[in-house]
C-alpha positions, 0 to 999 in steps of 0.5 A: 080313943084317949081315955078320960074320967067322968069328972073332966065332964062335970069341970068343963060345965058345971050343969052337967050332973054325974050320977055315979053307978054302985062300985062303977069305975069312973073312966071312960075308954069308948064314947058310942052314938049308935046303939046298933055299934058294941056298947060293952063298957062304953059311954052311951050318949042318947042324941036326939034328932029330927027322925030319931031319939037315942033315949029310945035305946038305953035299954038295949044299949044296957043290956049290951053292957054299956058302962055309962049313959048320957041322957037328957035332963028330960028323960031323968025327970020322967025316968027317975026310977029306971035311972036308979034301978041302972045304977044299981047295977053299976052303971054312971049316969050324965045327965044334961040339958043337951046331950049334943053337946055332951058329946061335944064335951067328951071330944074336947076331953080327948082333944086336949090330951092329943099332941097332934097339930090340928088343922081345920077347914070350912068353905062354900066348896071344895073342903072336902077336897082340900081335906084330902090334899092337906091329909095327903101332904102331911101324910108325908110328915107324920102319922095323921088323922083326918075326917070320914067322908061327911063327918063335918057337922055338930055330931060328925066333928066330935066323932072325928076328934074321939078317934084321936091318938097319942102317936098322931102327929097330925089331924085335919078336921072338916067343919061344915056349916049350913047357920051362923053358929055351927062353926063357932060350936064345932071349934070349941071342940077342935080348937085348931093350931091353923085354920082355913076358909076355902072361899065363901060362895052361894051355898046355903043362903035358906039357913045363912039368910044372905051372902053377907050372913055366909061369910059371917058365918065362916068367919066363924073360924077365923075368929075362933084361931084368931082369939087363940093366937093361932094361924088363919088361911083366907082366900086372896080373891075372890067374894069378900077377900077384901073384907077378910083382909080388912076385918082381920088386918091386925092378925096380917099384922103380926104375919097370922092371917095368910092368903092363897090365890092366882098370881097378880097380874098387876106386879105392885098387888100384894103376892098371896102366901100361896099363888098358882100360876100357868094354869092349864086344864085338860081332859086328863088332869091339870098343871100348874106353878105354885109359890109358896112364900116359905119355900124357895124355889115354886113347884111344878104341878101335874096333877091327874084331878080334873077342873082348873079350880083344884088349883085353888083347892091345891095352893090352899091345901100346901099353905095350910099344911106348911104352916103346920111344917110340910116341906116342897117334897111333902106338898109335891108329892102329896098333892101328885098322889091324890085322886078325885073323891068318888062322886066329885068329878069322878071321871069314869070311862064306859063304852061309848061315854066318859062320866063324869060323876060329880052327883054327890053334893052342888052349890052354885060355884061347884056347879060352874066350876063342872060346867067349865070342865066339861067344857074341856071335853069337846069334839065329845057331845058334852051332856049335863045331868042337872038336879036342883041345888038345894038350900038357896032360900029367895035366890034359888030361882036366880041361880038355877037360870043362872046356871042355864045360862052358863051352860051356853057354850059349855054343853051340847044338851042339858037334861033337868030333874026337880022343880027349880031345874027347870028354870035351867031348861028355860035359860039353856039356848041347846036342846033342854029337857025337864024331868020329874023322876029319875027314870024318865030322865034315865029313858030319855037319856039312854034314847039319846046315848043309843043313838050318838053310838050309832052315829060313832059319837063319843059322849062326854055325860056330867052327872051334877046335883044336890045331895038331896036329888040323889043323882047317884041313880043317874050315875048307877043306871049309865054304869049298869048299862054298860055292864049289861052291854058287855055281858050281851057281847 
């Protein structure tokens, strides 16, 4: 982390009050929000959550030799006596209305010292994916930095942005979003040289309220590089690329505002920044041609990542990392090095099966993007796993026989888990059963494996849910099958 002082705090919002400890020094080398974490002379921010409240911890965290807190401006009002008492003994006090913010704060304290290229991205999917294919590429340019795993929201963001360097020459931050608002707070903090929107799909509608308020919301992003001067990647087709190309036609204008997409079929449609063509999806990966508008010549890609929509997700990718400065070489060879994320369409082979573990998280347009990949692993009989997609708010009932009905043709049999899965089940023409636990479900399966084994049948077994449904269970339980089969011989 890049050290800064106490003061930088109070001069970016002046109702932050700073009550200095008794001959305390006034730098702060290490943020910390969990009090579990080393504290020994580190600034402790107390947050607090739905099931937490960090306020609870000041004294462990003192005792563990924290050299500043942060807290509430409520918790000095009824803890005015123990504030002074810790100050005694030399500890810095930072007092605010909201302490998530507080942290915010610190992040920008450390971004604004950090000379890295900083590239952000939003979208309704595939963010994380096209997270690691823009890190992979400009891995090939420079040293970056890029988000953990789902460190994408209000505290997961500054947490990412405190682990900021001198020596990096580039970072990648993922924002996620789930209310109009939250992207505009991250990107105070991140404040992006390029900014990116994957695509704006049904993912969720319960906090955005409409399709219409998860595009404002994304939009978001855009704005905050737009008012900046800085660049903008938006989809080219797609919901709502018009009303990107509209809405921003002034930052198109001065070349600001870049598109990614497939190749026009009409020659007279305007040719996206980034446009993949020759799309070919297997059960082993996916090619695909890629021009890029800076690049000459358009690339080749084989790419071992499975579903046809990574080629969006890699054309994205290329065009954000380009405007940063990757060239052909860093893009091929960063987009052929990345692998498929653990629990986003995983392919993992098992006696008799190949999983597809996609259980991590599922909107409605990741999960047609699943079913049509699955699709592709025909003569196996193709079973879908399906937990509820979470946060659909009044079109959850819609979209889950929606996706029942995209299951016809895609899939053999479709097994179900949650309340609103079921209305997959009812739309599914196939062989459809409901469950309402997972080890009903994980029974029945096993009864239907077992017995395509016996007839000599390969399997092809799609594990697809909401994060919330925890269908890493399903996934746990078919790979502890097999374990238990190969040790019984």
């Amino acid at each position: 982390m890049i050290a800064f002082e106490l003061g930088a705090l109070t001069a970016l919002d002046a109702t932050i009050r700073l009550l200095p400890g008794a001959g305390a020094g006034s730098s702060v080398t290490q943020v910390v929000t969990d009090s579990r974490a080393a504290c020994a002379g580190a600034l402790f921010i107390a947050l607090s959550g739905e099931h937490f409240d960090g306020h609870s911890f000041l004294p462990q965290v003192v005792a563990k030799g924290a050299a500043q807190l942060g807290i509430s401006s409520a918790y000095l009002q009824a803890h005015a006596p123990q504030i002074k008492a810790w100050q005694g003994q030399g500890i810095s006090v930072l007092v605010s209305d909201d302490t998530q913010r507080l942290l915010g704060l610190c992040a920008l304290c450390v971004r604004q010292q950090c000379p890295a290229k900083i590239a952000a991205l939003s979208g309704s999917c595939g963010k994380t994916t096209v997270k690691e294919m823009t890190a992979s590429i400009l891995a090939h340019c420079g040293k970056v930095l890029y988000t953990a795993g789902n460190f994408n929201n209000d505290v997961g963001v500054p947490l990412t942005l405190l682990r900021l360097s001198t020596d990096l020459d580039f970072a990648v931050i993922e924002q996620g979003a789930s209310h109009r608002g939250d992207l505009k707070r991250t990107c105070e903090f991140v404040k992006a040289d390029a900014a990116l929107i994957t695509n704006v799909g049904q993912a969720h509608i319960e906090g955005f309220g409409s399709a219409e308020g998860v595009y404002l919301g994304k939009r978001e992003l855009i704005e905050d590089v737009a008012a900046r001067g800085k660049l903008a990647v938006v989809p080219a087709a797609g919901p709502f690329a018009e009303r990107f190309a509209a809405d921003f036609a002034a930052l198109r204008k001065i070349g600001h505002l870049l598109t990614f997409g497939p190749l026009p079929d009409d020659r007279n449609s305007p040719l996206p920044d980034a446009a993949y063509s020759m799309v070919q999806g297997s059960a082993q990966g996916i090619s695909f041609r890629l021009q890029l508008k800076d690049l000459a010549a358009p690339l080749t890609l084989n790419l071992p990542l499975l579903g046809v929509h990574n080629a969006a997700n890699a054309a994205a990718a290329a065009l954000l990392a380009v405007s940063l400065g990757a060239d052909s070489t860093a893009v091929q060879t960063g987009l052929q090095e990345c692998a498929m994320l653990p629990g986003r369409l995983q392919r993992l082979e098992l006696p008799g099966i190949t999983l597809l573990n996609d259980a991590y998280n599922a909107s409605f347009n990741a999960v047609l993007s699943a079913l049509q990949t699955l699709q592709l692993f025909a003569p196996a009989k193709r079973i879908m796993v399906f937990g509820d997609m979470g946060e659909l708010g009044t079109a959850a009932v819609q979209l889950h026989t929606r996706v029942g009905q995209a299951a016809n043709g895609c899939c053999d049999s479709l097994y179900c888990l949650g309340p609103l899965s079921a209305q997959a089940a009812a739309a599914f023409t196939g062989p459809a059963q409901h469950f309402n636990t997972h080890d009903k479900l994980c029974a029945a399966l096993c009864q239907e494996l077992t017995a395509a084994a016996q007839q000599g049948q390969h399997c092809c077994v799609l594990i697809k849910g909401s994060h919330s449904m925890h269908m890493e269970r399903v996934t746990t339980f078919l790979q502890e099958r097999a374990a238990s089969a190969q040790a019984l011989g």
